[in-house]
NUNU-518035 format. One record per residue: residue in three letters; x, y, z of N, C-alpha, C in turn. Coordinates in steps of 0.05 Angstrom, whole numbers, padded with zeros to 5 digits, always signed. Example, Ala and Ser with C-alpha at 12.3 -4.5 7.8 and 13.67 -1.06 7.14 Angstrom:
# residues 2
ala+00264-00114+00156+00246-00090+00156+00264-00066+00156;ser+00257-00045+00142+00273-00021+00143+00258+00001+00157;
//
This chain:
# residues 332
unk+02742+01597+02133+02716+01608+02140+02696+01600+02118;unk+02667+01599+02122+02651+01593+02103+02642+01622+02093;unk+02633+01619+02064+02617+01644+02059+02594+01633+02029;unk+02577+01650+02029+02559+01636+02010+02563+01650+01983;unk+02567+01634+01966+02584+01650+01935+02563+01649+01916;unk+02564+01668+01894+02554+01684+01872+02577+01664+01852;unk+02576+01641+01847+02594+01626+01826+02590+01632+01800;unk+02564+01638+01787+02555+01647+01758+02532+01663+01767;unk+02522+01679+01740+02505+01690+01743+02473+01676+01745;unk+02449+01674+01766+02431+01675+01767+02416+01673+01791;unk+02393+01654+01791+02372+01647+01813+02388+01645+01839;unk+02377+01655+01855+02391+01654+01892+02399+01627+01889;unk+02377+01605+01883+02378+01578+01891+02407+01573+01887;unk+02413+01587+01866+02448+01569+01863+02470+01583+01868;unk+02468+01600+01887+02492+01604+01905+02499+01578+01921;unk+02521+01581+01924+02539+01552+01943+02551+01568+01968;unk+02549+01546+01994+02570+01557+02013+02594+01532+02010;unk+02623+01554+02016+02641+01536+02005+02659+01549+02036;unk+02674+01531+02031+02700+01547+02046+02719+01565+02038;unk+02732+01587+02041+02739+01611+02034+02766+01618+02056;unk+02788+01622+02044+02800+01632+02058+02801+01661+02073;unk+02811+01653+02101+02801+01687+02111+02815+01710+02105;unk+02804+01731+02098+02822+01755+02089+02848+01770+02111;unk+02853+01779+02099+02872+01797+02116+02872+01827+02110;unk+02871+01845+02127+02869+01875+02121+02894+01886+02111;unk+02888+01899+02094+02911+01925+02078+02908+01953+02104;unk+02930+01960+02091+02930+01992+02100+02896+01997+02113;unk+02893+02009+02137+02876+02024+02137+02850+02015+02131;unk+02851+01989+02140+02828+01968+02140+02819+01952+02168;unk+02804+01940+02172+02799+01917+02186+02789+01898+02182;unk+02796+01879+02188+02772+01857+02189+02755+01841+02211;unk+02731+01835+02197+02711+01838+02225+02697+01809+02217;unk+02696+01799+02248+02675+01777+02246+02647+01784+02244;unk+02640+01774+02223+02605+01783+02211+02595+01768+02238;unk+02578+01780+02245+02547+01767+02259+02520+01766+02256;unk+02517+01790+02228+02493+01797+02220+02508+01811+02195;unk+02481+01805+02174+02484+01824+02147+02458+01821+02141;unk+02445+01847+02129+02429+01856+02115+02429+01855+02094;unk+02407+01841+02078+02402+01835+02056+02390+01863+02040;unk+02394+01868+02014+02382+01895+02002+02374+01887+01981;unk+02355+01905+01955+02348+01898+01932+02378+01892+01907;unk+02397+01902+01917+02422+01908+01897+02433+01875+01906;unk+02426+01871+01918+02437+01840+01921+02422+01820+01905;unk+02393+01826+01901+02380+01815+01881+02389+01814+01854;unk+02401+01844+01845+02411+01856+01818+02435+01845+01819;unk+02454+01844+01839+02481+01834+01836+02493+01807+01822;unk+02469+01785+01837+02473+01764+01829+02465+01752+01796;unk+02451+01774+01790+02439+01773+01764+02453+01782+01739;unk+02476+01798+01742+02484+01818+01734+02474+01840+01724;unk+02459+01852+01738+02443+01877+01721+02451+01898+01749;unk+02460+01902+01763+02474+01927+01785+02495+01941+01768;unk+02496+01964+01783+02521+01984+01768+02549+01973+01773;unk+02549+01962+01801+02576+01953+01805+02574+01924+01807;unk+02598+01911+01792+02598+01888+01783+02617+01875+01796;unk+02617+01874+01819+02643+01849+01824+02652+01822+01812;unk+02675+01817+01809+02688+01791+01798+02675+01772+01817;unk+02670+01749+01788+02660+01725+01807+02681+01708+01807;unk+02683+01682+01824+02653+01684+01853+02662+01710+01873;unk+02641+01723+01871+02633+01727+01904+02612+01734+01917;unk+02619+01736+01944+02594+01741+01960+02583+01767+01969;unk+02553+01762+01963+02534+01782+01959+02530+01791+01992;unk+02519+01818+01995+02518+01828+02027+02525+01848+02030;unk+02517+01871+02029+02536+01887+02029+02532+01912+02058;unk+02521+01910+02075+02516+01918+02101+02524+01895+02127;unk+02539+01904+02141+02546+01880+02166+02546+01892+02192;unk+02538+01877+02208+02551+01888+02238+02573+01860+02250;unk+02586+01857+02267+02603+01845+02280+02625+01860+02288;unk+02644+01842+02296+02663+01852+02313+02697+01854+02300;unk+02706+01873+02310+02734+01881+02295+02749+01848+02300;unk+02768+01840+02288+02777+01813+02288+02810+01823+02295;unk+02806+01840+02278+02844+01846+02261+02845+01877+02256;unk+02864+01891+02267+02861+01916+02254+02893+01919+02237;unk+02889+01935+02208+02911+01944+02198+02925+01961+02204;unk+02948+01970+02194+02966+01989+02188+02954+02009+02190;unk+02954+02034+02211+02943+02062+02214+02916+02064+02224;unk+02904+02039+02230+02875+02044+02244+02882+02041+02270;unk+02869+02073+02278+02864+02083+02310+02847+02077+02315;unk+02826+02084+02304+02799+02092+02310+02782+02065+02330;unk+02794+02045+02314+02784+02011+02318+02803+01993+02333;unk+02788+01965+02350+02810+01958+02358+02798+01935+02360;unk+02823+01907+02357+02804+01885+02366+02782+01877+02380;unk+02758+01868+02383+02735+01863+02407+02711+01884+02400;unk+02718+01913+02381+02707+01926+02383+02669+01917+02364;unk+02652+01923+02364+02639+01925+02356+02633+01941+02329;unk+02627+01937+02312+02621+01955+02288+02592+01946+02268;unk+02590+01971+02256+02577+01969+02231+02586+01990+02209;unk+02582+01978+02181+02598+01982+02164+02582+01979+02135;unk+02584+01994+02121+02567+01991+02092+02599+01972+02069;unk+02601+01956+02058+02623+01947+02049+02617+01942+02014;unk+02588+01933+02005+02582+01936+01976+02577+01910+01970;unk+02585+01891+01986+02594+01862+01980+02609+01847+01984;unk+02601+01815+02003+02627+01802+02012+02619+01798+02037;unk+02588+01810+02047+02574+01806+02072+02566+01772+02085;unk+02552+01766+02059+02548+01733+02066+02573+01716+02077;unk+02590+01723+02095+02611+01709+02098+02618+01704+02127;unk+02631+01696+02138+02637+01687+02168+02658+01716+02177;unk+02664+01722+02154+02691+01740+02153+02693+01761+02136;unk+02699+01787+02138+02693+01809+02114+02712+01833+02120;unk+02724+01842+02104+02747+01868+02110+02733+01892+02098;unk+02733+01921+02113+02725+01939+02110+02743+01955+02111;unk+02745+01980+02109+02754+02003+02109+02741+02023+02131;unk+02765+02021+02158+02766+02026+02180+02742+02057+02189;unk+02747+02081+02159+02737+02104+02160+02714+02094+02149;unk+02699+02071+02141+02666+02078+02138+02660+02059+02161;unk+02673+02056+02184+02665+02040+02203+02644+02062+02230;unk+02622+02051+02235+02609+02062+02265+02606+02055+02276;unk+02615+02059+02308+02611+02042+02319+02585+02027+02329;unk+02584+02009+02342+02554+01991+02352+02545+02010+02377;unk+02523+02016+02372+02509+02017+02401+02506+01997+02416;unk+02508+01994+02441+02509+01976+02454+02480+01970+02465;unk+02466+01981+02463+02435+01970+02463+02421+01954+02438;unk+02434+01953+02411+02427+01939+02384+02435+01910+02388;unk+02418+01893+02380+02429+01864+02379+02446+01869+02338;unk+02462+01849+02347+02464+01853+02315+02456+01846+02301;unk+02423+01838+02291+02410+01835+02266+02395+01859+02272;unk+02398+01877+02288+02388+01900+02279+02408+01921+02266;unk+02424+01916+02286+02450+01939+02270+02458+01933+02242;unk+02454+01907+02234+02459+01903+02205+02437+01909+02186;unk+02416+01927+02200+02392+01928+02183+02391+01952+02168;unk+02404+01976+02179+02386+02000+02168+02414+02018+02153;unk+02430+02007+02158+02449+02029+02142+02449+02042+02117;unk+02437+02014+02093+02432+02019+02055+02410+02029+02061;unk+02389+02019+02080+02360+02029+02070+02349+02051+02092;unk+02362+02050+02114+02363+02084+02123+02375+02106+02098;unk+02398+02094+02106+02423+02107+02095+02409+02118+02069;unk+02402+02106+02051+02397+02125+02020+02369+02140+02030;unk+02351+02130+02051+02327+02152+02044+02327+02170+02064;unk+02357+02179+02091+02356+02196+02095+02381+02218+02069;unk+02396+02209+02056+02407+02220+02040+02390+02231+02017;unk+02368+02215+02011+02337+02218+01998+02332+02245+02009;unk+02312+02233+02031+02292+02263+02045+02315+02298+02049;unk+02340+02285+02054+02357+02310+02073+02370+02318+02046;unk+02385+02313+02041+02401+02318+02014+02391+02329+01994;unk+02376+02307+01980+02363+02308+01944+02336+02323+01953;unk+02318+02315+01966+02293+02327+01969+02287+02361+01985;unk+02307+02356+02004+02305+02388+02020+02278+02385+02043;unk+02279+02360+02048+02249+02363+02063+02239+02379+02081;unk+02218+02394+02087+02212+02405+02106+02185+02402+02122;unk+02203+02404+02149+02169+02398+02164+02143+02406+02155;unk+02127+02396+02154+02103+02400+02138+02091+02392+02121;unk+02114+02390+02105+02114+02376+02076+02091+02351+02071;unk+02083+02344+02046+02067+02318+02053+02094+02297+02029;unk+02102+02273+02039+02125+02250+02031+02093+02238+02022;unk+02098+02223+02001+02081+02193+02001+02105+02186+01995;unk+02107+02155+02003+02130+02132+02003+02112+02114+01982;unk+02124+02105+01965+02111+02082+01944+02125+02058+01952;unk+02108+02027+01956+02129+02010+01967+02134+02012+01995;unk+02123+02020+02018+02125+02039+02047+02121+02008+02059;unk+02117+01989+02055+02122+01958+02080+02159+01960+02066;unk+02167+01961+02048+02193+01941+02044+02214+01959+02060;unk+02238+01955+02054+02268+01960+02072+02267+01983+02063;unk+02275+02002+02044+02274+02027+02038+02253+02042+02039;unk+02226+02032+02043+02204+02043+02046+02194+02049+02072;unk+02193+02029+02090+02196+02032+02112+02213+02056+02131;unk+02229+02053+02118+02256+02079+02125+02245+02097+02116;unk+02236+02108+02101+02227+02133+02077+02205+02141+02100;unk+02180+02121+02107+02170+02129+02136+02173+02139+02157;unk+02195+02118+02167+02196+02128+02200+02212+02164+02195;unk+02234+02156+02174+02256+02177+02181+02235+02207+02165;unk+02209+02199+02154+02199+02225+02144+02180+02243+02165;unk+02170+02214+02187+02156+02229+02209+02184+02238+02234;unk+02197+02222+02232+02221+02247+02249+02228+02268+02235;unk+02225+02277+02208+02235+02297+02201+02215+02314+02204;unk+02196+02304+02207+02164+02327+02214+02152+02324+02188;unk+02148+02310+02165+02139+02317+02140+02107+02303+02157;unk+02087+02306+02135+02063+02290+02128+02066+02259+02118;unk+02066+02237+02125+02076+02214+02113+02046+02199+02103;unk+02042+02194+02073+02019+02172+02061+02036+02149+02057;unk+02037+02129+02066+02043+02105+02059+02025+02088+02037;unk+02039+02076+02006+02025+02061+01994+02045+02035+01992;unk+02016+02022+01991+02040+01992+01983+02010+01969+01968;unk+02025+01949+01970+01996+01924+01947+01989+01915+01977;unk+01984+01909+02000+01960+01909+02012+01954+01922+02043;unk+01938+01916+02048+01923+01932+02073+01944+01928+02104;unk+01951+01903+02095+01968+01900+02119+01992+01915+02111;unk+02003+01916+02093+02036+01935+02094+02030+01953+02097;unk+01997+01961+02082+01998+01989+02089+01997+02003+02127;unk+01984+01971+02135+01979+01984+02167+02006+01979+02189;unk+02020+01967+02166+02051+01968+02174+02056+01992+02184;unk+02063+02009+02154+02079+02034+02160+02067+02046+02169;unk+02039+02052+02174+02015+02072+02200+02032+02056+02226;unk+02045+02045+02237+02049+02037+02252+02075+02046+02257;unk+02088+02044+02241+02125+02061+02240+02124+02095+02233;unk+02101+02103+02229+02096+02129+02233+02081+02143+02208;unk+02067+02133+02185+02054+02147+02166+02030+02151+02184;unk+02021+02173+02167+02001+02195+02190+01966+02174+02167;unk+01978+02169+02147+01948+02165+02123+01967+02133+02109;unk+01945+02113+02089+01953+02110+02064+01937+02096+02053;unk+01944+02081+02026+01927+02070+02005+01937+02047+01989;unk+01922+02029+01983+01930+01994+01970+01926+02004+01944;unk+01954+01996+01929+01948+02004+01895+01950+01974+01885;unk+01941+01968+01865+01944+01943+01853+01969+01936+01849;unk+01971+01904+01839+01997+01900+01831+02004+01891+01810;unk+02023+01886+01799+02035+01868+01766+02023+01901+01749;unk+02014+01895+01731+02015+01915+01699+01988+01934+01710;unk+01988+01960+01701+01977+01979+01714+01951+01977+01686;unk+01930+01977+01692+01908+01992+01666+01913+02025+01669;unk+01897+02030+01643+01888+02059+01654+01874+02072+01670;unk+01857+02060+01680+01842+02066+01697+01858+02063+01724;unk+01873+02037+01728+01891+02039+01754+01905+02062+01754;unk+01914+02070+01738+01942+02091+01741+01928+02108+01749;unk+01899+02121+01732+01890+02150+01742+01886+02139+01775;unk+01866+02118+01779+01863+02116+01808+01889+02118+01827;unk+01917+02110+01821+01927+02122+01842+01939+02147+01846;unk+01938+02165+01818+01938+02190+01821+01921+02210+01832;unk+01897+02193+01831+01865+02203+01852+01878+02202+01877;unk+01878+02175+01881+01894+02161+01910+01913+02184+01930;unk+01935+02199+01909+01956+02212+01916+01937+02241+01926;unk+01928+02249+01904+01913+02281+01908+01894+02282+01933;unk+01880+02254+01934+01858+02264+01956+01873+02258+01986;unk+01892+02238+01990+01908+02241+02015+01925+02267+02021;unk+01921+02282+02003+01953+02303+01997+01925+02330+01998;unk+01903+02333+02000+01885+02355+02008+01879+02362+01976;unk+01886+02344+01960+01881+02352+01928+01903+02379+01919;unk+01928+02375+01937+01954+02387+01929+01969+02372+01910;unk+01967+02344+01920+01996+02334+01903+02028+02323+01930;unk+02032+02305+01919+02062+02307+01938+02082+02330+01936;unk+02093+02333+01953+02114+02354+01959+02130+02344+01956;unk+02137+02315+01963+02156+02301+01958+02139+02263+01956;unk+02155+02257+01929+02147+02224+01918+02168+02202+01924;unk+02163+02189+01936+02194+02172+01943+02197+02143+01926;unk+02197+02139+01903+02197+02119+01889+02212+02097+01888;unk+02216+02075+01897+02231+02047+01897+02228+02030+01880;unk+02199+02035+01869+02189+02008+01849+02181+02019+01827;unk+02178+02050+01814+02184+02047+01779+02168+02027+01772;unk+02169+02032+01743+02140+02007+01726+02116+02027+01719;unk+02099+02011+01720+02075+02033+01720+02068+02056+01733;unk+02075+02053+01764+02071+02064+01778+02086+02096+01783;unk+02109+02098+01760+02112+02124+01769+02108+02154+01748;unk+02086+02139+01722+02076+02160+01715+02050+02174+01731;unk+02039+02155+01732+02015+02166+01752+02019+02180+01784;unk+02043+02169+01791+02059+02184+01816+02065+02212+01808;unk+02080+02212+01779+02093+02244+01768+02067+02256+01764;unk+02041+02247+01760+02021+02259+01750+02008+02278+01776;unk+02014+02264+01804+02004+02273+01827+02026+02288+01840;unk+02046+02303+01833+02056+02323+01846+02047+02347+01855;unk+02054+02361+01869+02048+02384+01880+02060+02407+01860;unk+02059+02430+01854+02065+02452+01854+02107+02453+01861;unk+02131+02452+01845+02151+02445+01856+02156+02428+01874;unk+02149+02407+01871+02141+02378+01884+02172+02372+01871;unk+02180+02342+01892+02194+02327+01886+02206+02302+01881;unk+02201+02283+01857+02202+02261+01854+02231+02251+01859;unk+02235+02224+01882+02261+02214+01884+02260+02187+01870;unk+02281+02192+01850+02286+02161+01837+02303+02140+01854;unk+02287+02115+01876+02302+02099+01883+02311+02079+01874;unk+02298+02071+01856+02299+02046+01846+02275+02032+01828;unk+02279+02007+01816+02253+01995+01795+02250+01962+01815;unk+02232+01967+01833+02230+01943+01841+02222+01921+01826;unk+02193+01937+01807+02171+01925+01798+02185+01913+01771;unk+02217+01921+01763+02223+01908+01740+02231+01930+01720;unk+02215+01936+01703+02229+01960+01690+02230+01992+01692;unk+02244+01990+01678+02251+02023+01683+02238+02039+01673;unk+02214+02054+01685+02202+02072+01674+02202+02091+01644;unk+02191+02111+01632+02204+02130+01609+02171+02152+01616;unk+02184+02174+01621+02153+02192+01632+02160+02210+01609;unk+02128+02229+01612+02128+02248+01589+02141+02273+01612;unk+02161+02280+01598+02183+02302+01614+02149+02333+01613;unk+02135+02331+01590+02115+02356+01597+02107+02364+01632;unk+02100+02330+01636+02093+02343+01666+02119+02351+01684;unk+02133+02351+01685+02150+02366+01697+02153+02397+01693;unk+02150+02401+01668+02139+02427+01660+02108+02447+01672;unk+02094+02427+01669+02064+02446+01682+02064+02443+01712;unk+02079+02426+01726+02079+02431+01753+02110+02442+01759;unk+02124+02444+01751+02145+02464+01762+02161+02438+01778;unk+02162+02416+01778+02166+02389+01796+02201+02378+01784;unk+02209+02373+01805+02241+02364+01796+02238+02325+01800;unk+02249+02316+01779+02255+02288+01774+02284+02277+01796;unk+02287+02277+01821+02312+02275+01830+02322+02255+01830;unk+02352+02243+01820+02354+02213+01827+02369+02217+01855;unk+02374+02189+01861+02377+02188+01887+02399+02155+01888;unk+02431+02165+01896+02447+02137+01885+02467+02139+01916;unk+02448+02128+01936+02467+02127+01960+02495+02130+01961;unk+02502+02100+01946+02525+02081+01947+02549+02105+01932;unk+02545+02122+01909+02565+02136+01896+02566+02165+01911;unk+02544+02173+01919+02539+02196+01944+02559+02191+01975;unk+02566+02161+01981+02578+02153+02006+02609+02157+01997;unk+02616+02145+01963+02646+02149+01960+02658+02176+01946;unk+02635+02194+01937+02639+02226+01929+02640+02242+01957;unk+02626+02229+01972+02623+02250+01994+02627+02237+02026;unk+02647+02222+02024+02645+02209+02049+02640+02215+02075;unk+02649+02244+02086+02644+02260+02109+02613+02257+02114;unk+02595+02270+02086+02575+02286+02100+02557+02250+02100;unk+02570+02235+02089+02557+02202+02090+02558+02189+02116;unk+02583+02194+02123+02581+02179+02149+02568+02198+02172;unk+02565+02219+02168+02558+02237+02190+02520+02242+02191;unk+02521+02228+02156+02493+02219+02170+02487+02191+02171;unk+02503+02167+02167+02494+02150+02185+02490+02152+02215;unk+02523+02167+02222+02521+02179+02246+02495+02189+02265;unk+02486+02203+02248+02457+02221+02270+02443+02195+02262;unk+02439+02182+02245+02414+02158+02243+02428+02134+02268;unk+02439+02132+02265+02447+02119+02290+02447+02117+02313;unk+02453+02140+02324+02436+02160+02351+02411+02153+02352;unk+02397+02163+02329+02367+02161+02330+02356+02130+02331;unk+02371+02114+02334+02364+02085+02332+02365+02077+02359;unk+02392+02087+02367+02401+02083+02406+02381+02086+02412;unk+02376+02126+02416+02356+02134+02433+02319+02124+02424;unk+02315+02107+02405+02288+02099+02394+02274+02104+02382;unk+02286+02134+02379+02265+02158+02357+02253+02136+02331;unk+02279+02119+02322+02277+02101+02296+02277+02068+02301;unk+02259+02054+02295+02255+02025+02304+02258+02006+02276;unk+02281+02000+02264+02291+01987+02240+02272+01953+02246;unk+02254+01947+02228+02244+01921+02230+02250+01899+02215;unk+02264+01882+02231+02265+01851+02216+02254+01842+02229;unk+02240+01832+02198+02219+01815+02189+02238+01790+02185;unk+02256+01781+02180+02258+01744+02173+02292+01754+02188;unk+02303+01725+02195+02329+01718+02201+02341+01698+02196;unk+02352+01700+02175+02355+01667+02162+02389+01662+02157;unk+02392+01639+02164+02423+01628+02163+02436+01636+02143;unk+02465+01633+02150+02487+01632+02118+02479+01625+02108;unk+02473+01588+02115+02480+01564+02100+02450+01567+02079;unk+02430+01584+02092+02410+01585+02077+02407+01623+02062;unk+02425+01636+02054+02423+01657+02046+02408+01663+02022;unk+02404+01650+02004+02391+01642+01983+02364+01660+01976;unk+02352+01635+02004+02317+01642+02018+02315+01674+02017;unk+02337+01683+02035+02337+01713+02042+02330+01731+02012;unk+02349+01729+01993+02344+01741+01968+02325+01733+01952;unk+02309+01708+01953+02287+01711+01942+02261+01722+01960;unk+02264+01727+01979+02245+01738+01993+02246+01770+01982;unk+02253+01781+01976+02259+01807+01966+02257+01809+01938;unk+02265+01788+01926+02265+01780+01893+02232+01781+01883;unk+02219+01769+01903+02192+01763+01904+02171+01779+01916;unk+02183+01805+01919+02177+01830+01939+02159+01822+01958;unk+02162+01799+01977+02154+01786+02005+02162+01794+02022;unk+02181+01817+02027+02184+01825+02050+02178+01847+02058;unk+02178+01846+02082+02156+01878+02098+02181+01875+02123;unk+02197+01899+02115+02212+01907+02128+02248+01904+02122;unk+02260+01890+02139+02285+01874+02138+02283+01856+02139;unk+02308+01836+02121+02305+01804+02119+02343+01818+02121;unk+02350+01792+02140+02380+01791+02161+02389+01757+02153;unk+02416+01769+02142+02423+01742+02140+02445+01739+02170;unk+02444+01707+02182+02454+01718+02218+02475+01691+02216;unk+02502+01698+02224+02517+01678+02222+02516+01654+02244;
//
């Protein structure tokens, strides 16, 4: 089988597709012919080495798939050859061929093509574990999403107007922002981009207060870190709640912990991937309901690009280069 390899650490450009022999399932596994994988920001970090989890090289980056059961192991009921699936696996997606572990398998709706079903699992998946879990959201609430066109941001939208919150979408321009007004933010606002002045930062803490009735967020959904998330912590609400998703923009923030003090506001992090293997039940049970909600339409997962194995590369710099507004699918 072909798969596209992580040989040393760096630039997408120099991954290789090679030939690879095909796996075989252990205990309580399967393996599934990929037909779609979803590209994420940790695939950017992976190849770089700067992610928490480090796989041995070479290998291949991907870590969300849909396709079809191939092979089932030793003790899997649940699955059966022909069957359809999707599956969160960490890595090993870019490939013709990929073995999972039968219990984080769900099955396909049969109305999803599969570059959709390979879309929303990481970036549903962490910002309904985000909003439901870490945040406590409640109808009413006002969410701003920071970053609201990309894959996690986008999600942080739709799934905050199904939850009933208030959704402000920000992002660097007018069109992402009229993106997510479109996937369900009710308001939003264009903050600059690259290195923040002072005067930027207060403006998007203005930005935050006057969409938010001059409350503040109830809840901050952060993906991109950098400048942007002192002036975010600055615009909380009253027991407001900041979610740490991630540093798109590059580095990792350092805030003055005071304001968490005069607004009464919790700093929450937010780590899908170690939340799915501490807590597997209540993980899959909410991919589970997100899944439903995908069938029945409530949630409309958007890819934006669909680009070959042989070209997987493209896919991770499109994300590297924060160019994408929505999902980018790598499709076998």
């Amino acid at each position: 089988m072909k798969a596209t390899l992580c040989t040393h650490y760096g630039p997408p450009e120099e991954m290789v597709v090679q030939d690879v022999p095909s796996p075989s399932p252990r205990k309580d596994q399967v393996v599934i012919s990929v037909k779609a994988c979803g590209v994420n920001f940790p695939d950017v970090l992976m190849i770089q080495d700067k992610y928490q989890f480090k796989p041995a090289l070479p290998f291949s980056p991907g870590g969300e798939i849909a396709g079809i059961v191939k092979e089932a192991g030793e003790g899997v009921t649940a699955f059966k050859p022909g069957d359809k699936v999707i599956v969160s696996i960490g890595s090993g997606g870019f490939a013709e061929e990929a073995v999972a572990d039968a219990a984080r398998c769900v099955p396909m709706p049969a109305n999803l093509d599969f570059a959709v079903a390979s879309s929303f699992f990481v970036t549903y998946g962490t910002s309904f574990h985000a909003l439901k879990d870490r945040a406590h959201i409640k109808p009413g609430e006002s969410l701003v999403v920071l970053g609201a066109a990309g894959g996690v941001g986008l999600s942080a939208v739709e799934l905050g107007h199904t939850m009933g919150a208030r959704v402000i979408a920000a992002a660097s321009s007018k069109e992402k922002v009229d993106l997510a007004k479109k996937h369900g933010a009710d308001d939003g606002f264009v903050y600059p981009t690259g290195a923040l002045s002072r005067d930027q930062q207060k403006a998007l803490s203005e930005d935050i207060k006057r969409l938010t009735g001059g409350n503040g967020a109830d809840v901050l959904y952060d993906p991109v870190g950098g400048d942007y998330a002192e002036p975010a912590l600055r615009a909380m609400n009253w027991e407001g709640r900041y979610l740490v998703i991630g540093f798109a923009a590059g580095d990792i923030p350092r805030v003055p912990l005071n304001l968490t003090l005069l607004k009464g506001c919790d700093i929450v992090g937010v780590f899908w991937g170690a939340s799915m293997m501490r807590d597997p039940k209540t993980g899959i049970a909410n991919l589970t309901q997100i899944t439903n909600w995908i069938a029945e339409g409530k949630l409309k997962p958007h890819v934006s690009e669909r680009i070959p194995l042989a070209r997987a590369g493209e896919a991770i710099r499109l994300l590297m280069d924060r160019k994408a507004q929505g999902k980018v699918v790598v499709v076998m």
